[in-house]
LUMROLUM-980284 format. One record per residue: x, y, z of N, C-alpha, C in turn; residue number from 1. Coordinates in steps of 0.05 Angstrom, whole numbers. Each point is the difference from the previous one (the first is absolute). Last residue first. Layout:
BEGIN
X, Y, Z, X, Y, Z, X, Y, Z, NUM
...
//
This chain:
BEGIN
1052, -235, -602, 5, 30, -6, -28, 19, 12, 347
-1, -95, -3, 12, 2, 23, 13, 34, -4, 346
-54, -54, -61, -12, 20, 19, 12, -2, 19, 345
27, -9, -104, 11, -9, 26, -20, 16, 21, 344
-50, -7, -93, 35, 8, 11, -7, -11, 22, 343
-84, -13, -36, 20, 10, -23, 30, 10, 10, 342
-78, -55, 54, 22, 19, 8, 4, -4, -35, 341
-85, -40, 36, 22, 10, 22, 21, 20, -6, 340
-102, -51, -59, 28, 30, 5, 13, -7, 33, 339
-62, -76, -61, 6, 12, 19, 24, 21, -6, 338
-77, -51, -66, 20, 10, 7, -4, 9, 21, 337
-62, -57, -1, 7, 7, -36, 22, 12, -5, 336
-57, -63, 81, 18, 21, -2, 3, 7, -37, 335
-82, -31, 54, 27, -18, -24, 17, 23, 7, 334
-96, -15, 66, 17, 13, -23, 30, -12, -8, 333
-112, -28, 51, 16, -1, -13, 22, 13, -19, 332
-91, 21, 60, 14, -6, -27, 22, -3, 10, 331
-69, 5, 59, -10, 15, -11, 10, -11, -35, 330
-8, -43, 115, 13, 3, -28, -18, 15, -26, 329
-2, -5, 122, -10, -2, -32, 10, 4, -23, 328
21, 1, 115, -3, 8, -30, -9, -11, -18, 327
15, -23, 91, 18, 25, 0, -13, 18, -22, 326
-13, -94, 32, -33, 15, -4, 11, 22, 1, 325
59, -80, 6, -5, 16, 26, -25, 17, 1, 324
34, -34, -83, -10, -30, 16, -2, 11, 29, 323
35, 60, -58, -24, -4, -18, -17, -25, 24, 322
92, 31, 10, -16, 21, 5, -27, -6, -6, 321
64, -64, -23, -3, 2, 29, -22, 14, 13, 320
26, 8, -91, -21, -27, 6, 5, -3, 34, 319
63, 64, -44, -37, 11, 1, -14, -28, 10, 318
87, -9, 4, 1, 16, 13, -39, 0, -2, 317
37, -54, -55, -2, -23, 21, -13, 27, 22, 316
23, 31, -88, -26, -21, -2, -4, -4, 31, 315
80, 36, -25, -26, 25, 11, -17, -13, 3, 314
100, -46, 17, -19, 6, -20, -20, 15, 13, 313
93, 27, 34, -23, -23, 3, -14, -3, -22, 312
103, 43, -22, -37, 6, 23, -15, -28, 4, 311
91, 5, -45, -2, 16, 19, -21, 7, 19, 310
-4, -40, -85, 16, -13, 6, -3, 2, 34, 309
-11, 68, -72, -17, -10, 9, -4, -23, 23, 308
76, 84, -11, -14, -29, -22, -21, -12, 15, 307
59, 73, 32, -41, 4, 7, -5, -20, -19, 306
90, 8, 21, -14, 5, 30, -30, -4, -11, 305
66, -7, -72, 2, -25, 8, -16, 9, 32, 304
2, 69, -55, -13, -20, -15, 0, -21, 19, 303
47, 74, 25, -24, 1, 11, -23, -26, -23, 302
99, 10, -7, 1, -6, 26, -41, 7, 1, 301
25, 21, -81, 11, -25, -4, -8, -6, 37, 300
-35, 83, -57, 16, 2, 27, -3, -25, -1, 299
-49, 34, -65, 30, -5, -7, 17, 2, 22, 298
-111, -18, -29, 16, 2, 23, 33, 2, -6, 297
-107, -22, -42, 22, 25, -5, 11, -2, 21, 296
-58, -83, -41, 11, 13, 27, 20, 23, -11, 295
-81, -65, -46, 24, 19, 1, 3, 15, 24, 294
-74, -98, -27, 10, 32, -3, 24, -3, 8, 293
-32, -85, -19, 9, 14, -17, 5, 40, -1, 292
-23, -77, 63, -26, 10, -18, 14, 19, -24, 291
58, -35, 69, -10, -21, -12, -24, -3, -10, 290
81, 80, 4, -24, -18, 14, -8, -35, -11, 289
89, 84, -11, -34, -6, -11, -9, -26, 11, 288
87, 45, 21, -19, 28, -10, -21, -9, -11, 287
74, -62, 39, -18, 15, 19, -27, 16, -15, 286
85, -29, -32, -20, -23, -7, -22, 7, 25, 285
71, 56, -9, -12, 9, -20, -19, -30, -5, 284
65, -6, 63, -17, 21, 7, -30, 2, -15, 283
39, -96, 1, 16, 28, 12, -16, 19, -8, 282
-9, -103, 41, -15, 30, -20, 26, 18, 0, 281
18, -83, 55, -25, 1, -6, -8, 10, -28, 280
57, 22, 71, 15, -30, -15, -19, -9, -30, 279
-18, 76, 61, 7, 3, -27, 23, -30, -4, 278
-77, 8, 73, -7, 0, -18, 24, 14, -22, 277
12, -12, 95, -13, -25, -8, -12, 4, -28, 276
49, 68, 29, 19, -22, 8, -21, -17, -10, 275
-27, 77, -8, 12, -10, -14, 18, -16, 5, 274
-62, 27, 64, -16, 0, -32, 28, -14, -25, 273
7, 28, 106, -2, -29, 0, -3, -7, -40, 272
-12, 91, 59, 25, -7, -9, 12, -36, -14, 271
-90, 40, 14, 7, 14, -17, 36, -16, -5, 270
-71, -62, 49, 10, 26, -3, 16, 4, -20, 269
-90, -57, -3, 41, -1, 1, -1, 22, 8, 268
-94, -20, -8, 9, -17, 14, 29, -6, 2, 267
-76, 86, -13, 25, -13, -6, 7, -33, 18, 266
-95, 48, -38, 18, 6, 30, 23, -22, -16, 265
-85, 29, -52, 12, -23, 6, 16, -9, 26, 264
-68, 85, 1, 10, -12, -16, 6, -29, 7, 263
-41, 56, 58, 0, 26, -18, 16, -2, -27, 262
-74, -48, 81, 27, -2, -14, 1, 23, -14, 261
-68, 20, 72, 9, -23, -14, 31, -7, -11, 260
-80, 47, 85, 27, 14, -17, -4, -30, -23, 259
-56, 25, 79, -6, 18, -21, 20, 0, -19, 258
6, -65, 76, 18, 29, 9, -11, 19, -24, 257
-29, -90, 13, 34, 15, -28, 6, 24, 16, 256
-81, -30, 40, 15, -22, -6, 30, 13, -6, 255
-75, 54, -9, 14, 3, 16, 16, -17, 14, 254
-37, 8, -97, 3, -6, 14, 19, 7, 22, 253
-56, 21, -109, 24, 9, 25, -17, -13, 27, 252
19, -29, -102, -26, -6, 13, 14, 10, 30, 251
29, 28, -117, 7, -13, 40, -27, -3, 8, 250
25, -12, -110, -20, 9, 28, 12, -1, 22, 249
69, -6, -82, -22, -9, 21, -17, 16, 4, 248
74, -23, -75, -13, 18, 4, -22, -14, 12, 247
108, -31, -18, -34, -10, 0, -5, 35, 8, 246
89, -52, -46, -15, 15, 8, -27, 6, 3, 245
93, -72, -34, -29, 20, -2, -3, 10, 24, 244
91, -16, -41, -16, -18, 24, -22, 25, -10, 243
94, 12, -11, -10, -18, -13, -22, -18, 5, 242
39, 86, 44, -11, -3, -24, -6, -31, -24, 241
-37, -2, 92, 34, 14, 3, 0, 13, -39, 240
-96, 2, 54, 16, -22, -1, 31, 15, -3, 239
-90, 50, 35, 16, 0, -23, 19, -20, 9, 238
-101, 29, 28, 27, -8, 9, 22, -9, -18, 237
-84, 79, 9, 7, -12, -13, 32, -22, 11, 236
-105, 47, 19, 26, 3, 10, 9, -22, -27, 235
-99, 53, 39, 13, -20, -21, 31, 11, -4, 234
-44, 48, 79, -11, -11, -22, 24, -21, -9, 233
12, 36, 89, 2, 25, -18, -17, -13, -31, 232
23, -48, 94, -28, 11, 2, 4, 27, -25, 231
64, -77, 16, -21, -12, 2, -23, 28, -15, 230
103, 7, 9, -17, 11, 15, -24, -13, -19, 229
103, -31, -6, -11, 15, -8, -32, 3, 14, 228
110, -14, 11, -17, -17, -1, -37, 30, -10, 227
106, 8, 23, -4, -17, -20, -28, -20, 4, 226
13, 47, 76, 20, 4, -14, 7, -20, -21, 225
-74, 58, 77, 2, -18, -28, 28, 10, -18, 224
-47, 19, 104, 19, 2, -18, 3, -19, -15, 223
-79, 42, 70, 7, -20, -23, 29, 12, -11, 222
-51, 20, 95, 12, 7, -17, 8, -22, -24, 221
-93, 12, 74, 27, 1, -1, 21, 13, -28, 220
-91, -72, 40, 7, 31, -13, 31, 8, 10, 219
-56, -86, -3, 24, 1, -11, 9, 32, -3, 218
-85, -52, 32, 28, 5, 25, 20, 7, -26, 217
-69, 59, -24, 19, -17, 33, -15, -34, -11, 216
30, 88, -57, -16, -16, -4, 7, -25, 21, 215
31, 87, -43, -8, -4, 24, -27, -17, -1, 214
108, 39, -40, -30, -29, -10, -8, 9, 28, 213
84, 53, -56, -15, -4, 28, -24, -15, -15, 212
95, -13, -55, -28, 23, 0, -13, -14, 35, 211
99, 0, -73, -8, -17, 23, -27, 23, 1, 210
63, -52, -81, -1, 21, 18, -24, -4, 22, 209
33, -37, -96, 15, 4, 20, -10, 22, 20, 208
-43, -37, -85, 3, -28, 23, 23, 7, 14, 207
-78, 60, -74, 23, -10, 21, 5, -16, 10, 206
-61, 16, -87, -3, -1, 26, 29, -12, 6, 205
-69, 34, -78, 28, 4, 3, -1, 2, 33, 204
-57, -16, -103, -5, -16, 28, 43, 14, 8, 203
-48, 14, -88, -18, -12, 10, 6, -7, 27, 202
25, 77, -80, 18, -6, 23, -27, -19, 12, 201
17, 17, -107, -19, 10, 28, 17, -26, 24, 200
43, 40, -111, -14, -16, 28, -5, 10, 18, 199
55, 15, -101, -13, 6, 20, -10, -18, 26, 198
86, 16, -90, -21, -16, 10, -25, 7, 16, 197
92, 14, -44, -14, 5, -19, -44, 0, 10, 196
99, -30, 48, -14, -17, -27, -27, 9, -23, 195
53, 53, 70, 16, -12, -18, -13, -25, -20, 194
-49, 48, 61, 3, 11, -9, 28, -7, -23, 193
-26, -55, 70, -26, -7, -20, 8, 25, -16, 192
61, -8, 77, -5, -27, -22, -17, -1, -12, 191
0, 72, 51, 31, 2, -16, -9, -25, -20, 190
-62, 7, 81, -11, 22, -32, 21, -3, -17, 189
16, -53, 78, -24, -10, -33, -5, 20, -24, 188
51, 24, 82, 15, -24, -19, -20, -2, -22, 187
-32, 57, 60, 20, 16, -20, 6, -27, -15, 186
-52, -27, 70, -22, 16, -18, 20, 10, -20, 185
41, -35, 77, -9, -16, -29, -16, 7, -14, 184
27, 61, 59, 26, -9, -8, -16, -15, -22, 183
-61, 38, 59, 2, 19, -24, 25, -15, -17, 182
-14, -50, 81, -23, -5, -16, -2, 24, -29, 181
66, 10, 77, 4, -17, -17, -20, -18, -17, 180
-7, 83, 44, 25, -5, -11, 6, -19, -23, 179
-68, 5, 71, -11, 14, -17, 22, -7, -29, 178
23, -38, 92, -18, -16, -23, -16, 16, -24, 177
66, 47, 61, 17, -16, -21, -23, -16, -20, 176
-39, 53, 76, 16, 22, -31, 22, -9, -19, 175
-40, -49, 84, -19, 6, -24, -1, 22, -18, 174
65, -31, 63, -3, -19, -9, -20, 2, -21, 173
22, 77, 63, 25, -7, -28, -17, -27, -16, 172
-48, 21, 76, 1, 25, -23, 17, -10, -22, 171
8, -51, 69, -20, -11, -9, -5, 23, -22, 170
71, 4, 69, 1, -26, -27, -25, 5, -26, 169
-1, 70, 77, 10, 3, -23, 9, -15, -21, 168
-47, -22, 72, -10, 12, -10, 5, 12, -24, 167
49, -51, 66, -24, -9, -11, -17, 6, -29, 166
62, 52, 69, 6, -14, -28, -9, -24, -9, 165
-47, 57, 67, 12, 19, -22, 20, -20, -18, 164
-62, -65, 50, 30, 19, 11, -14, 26, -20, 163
-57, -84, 0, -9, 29, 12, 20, 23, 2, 162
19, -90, -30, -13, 15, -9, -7, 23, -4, 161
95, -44, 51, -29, -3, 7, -15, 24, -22, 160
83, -55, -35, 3, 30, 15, -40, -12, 10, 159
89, -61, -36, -21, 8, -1, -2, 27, 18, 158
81, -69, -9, -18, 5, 19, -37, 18, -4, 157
98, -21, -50, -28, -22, -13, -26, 6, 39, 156
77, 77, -28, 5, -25, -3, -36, -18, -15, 155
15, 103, 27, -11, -26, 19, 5, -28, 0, 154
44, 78, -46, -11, 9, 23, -9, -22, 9, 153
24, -10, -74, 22, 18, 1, -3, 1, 32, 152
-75, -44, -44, 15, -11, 3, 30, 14, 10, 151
-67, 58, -43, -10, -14, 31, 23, -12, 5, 150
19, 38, -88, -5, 13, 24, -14, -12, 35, 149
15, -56, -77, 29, 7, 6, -6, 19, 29, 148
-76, -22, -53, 3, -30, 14, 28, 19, 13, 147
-35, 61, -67, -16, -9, 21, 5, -18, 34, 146
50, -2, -89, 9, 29, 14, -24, 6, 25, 145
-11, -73, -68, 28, -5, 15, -3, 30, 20, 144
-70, 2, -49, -1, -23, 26, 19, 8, 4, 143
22, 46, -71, -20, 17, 25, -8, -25, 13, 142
42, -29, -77, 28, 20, 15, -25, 12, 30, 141
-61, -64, -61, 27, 6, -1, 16, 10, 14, 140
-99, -30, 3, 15, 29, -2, 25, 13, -3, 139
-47, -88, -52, -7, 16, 31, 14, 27, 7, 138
-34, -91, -79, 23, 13, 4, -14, 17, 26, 137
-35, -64, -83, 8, -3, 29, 19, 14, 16, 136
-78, -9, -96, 25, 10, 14, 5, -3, 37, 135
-50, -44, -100, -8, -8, 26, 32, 26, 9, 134
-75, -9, -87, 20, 9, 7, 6, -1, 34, 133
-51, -51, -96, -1, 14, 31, 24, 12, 5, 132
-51, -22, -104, 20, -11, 26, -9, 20, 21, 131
-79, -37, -60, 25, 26, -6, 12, -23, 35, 130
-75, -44, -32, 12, -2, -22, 29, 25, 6, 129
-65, -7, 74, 10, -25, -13, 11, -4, -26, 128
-32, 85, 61, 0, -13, -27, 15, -31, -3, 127
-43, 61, 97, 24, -12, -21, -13, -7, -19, 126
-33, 45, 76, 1, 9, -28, 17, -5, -13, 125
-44, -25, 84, 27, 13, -1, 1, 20, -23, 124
-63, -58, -1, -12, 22, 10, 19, 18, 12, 123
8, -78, -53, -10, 21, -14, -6, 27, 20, 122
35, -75, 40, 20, 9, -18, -14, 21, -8, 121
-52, -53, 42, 14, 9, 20, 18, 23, -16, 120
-49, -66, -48, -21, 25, 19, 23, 20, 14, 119
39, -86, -31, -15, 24, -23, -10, 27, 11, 118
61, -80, 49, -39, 16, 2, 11, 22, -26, 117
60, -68, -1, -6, -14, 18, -25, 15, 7, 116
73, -5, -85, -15, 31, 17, -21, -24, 13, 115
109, 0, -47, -33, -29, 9, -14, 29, 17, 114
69, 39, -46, 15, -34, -9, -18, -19, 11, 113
16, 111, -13, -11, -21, 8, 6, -26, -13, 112
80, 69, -3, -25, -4, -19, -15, -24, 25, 111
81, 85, 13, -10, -22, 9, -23, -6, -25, 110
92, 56, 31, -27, 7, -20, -7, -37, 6, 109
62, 67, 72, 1, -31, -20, -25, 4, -9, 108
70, 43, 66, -17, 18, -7, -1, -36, -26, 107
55, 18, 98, -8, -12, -25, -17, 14, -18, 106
64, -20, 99, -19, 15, -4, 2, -12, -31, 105
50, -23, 65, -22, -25, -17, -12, 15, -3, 104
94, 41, 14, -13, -29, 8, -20, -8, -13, 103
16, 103, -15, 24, -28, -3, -19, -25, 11, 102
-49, 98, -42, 21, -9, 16, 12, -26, 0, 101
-67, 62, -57, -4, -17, 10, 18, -10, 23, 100
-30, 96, -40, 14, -12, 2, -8, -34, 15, 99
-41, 89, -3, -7, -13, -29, 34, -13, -10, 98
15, 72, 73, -24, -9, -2, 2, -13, -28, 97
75, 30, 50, -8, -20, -6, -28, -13, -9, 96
43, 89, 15, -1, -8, -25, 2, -29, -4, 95
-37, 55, 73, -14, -6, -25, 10, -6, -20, 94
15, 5, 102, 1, -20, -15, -1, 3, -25, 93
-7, 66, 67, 29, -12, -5, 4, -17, -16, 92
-89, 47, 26, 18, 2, -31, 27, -10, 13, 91
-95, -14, 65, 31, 4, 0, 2, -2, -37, 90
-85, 1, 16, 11, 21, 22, 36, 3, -1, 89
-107, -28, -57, 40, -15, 9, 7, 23, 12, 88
-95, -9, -48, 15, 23, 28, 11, -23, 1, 87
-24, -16, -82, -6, -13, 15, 5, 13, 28, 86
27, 59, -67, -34, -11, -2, -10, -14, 20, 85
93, 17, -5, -14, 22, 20, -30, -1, 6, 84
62, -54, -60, 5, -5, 25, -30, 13, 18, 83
14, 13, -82, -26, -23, 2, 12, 2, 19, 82
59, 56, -28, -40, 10, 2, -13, -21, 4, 81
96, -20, -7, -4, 26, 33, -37, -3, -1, 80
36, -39, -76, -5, -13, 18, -9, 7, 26, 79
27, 46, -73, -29, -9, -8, -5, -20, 20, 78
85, 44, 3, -27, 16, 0, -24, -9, -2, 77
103, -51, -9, -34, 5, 18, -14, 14, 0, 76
82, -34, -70, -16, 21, 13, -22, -7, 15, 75
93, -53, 1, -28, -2, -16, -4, 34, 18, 74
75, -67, 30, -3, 21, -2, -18, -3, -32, 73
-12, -89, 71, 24, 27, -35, -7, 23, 9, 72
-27, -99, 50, -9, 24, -1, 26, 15, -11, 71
-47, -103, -33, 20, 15, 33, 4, 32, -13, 70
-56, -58, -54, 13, -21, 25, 7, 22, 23, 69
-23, 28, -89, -28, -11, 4, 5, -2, 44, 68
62, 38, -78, 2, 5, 38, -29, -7, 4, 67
8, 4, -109, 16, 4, 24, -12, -2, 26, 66
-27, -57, -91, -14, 18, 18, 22, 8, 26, 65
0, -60, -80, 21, 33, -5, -11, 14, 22, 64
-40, -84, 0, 35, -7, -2, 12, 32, 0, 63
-84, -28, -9, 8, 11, 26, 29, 7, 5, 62
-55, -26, -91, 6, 26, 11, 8, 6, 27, 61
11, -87, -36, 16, 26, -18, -2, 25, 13, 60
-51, -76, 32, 27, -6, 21, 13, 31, -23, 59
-89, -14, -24, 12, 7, 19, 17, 4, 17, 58
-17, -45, -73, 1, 25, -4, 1, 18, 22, 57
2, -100, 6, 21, 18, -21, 3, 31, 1, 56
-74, -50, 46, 21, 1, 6, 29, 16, -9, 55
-79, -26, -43, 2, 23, 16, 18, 8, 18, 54
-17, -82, -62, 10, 13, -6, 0, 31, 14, 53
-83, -53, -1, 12, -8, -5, 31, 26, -3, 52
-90, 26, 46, 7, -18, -21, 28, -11, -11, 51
-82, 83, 57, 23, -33, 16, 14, -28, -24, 50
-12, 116, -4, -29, -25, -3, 25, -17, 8, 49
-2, 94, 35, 12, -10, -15, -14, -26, -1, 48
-26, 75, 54, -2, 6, -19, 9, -23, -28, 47
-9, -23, 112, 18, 24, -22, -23, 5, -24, 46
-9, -7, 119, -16, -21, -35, 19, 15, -24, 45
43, -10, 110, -12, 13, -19, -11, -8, -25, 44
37, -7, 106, -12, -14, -22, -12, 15, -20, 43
77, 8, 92, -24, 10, -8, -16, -22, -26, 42
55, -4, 104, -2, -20, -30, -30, 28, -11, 41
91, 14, 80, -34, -20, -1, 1, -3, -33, 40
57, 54, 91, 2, -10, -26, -28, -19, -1, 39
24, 69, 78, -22, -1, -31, 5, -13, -20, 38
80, 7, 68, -22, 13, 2, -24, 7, -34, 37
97, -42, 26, -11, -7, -21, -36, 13, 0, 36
64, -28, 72, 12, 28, -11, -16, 3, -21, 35
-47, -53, 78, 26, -4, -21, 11, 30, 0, 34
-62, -36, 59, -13, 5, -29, 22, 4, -24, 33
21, -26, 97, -13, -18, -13, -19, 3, -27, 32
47, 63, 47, 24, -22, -8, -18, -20, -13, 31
-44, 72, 42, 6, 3, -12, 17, -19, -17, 30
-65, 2, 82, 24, -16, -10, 0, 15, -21, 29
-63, 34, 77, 9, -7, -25, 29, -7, -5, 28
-92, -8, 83, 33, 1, -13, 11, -4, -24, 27
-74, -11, 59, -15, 23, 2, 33, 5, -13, 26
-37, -96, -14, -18, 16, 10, 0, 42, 9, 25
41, -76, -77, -5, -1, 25, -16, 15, 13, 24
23, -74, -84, -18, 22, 12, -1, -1, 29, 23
43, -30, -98, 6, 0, 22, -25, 19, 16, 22
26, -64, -100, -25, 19, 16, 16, 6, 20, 21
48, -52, -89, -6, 4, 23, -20, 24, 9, 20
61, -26, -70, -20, -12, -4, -15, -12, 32, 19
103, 18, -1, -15, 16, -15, -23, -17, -12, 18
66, 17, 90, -5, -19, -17, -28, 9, -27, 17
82, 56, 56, -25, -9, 3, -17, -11, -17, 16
91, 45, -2, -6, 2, 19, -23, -13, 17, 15
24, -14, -87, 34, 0, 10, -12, 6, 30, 14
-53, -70, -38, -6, 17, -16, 28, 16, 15, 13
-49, -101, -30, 17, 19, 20, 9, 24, -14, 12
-97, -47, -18, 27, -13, -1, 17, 24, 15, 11
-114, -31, -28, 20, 5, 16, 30, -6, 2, 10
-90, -20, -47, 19, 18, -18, 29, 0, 14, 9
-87, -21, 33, 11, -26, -17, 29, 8, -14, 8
-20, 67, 90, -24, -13, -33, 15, -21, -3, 7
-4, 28, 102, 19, -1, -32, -18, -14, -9, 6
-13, 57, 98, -16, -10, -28, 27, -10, -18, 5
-16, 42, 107, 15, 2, -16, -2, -31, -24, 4
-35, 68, 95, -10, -25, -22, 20, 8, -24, 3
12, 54, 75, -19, -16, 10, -6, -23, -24, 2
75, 76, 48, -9, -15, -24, -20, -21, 9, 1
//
């Protein structure tokens, strides 16, 4: 290991601290990209106008929306075929595809709330008057099954690059990030087809996983775990749900390690959430904000882990990033409703 980076974001993670760069020189860690291989942030322009009362209607139609969360017996056929479109290689997974999963994954309709370059936006191709659609989710059951297989065998020791299982991490790793970039492409399509709705996919970039740089002195191996890659375009850092959300420029630096924040970063742990906060709140005083959006969540134990409460603020996160020359502010986002869970996602 040769240089090792934490974002503003940075907090503890089960095996490895998360909001973090690592980079070594001819050795892959797997442990340190998690189980959670390819999770990231897509962004989408909807179809829907940004106005009052949308919320409502929205929280109606997700509400009947089945196994958005966690993986059912559902027909896949139609899934196997986009599998195969995007060449996905492993089908063990597919009937989790166009699923969001547990912890802080999310899927949340957003309205601008301050646009900082005009220029910048339009050329995204945002509307400032329609909502956004922000999804955060990864490869579900396949990282895990990824991360299990090495680890079974090597623990947290890593394998040399060049090995044959090197080699084979690295195949699997980019047949999960395919995986799991076709995953939130499904969430969104589910959530805009229940609303009746449409949208263009504007920006979809990873913050778990690891790629070769050869770029001396830093050439070598990058593992990015919860943090996000400088050099893929306009990124988005998403606050907790009660907390805005910015849309950047990166300005890539071999400073950062090419990397940035990839959010607010937790400042409680999970197990810590409802001890200090239901003297407090109880559950259901959780499900709306202090902008007045809606939280879909009916797992009580995962309200009190991801309340807002629970994270850093985003403002303080990006203005770090902004005062280092990391980035550029594009816009400003409101949350308007957040999805986690219509049932228990511990099923």
């Amino acid at each position: 290991m040769q240089q090792v980076i934490g974002m503003p974001d940075l907090h503890p993670g089960k095996d490895a601290p998360i909001g973090a760069v690592f980079l070594s020189v001819s050795r892959l860690y797997p442990t340190l990209v998690g189980n959670d291989i390819g999770c990231g942030m897509a962004l989408h322009q909807t179809s829907l106008k940004a106005k009052r009362n949308m919320a409502a209607r929205i929280k109606r139609c997700l509400m009947g929306l089945p196994d958005l969360q966690k993986t059912a017996s559902r027909p896949i056929d139609a899934f196997s075929d986009m599998r195969e479109k995007a060449d996905i290689l492993n089908a063990q997974f597919d009937a989790a595809l166009g699923t969001i999963g547990g912890g802080n994954h999310f899927a949340e309709f957003q309205q601008i709330e301050t646009l900082y370059d005009t220029q910048q936006a339009h050329s995204l191709g945002i509307d400032a008057h329609r909502l956004l659609l922000l999804v955060h989710s990864g490869s579900r059951g396949y990282g895990e099954h990824i991360l299990r297989m090495h680890t079974e065998t090597y623990q947290h020791q890593g394998v040399p690059a060049s090995s044959p299982e090197g080699s084979q991490y690295l195949e699997a790793q980019q047949d999960a990030l395919k995986w799991a970039r076709l995953n939130r492409h499904l969430i969104a399509q589910r959530m805009l087809d229940a609303l009746g709705a449409n949208g263009t996919q504007l920006l979809d970039v990873h913050h778990n996983f690891v790629e070769k740089i050869d770029d001396a002195p830093h050439s070598g191996w990058l593992h990015r775990k919860g943090a996000t890659p400088s050099t893929e375009g306009i990124v988005v850092i998403p606050g907790s749900r009660g907390d805005y959300s910015y849309l950047v420029c990166p300005t890539p630096s071999p400073e950062s390690l090419w990397t940035l924040a990839h959010g607010a970063g937790r400042k409680w742990k999970r197990s810590d959430c409802k001890g200090k906060l239901s003297n407090r709140f109880k559950a259901n005083d959780l499900k709306n904000t202090v902008f007045n959006s809606e939280i879909i969540c009916e797992d009580k134990g995962l309200l009190y882990e991801e309340a807002p409460q629970a994270y850093k603020g985003c403002d303080a996160v990006v203005q770090t990033l902004v005062e280092t020359g990391l980035v550029t502010l594009i816009a400003r986002l409101k949350p308007v409703l957040t999805y986690k869970t219509a049932g228990n996602c511990s099923q």
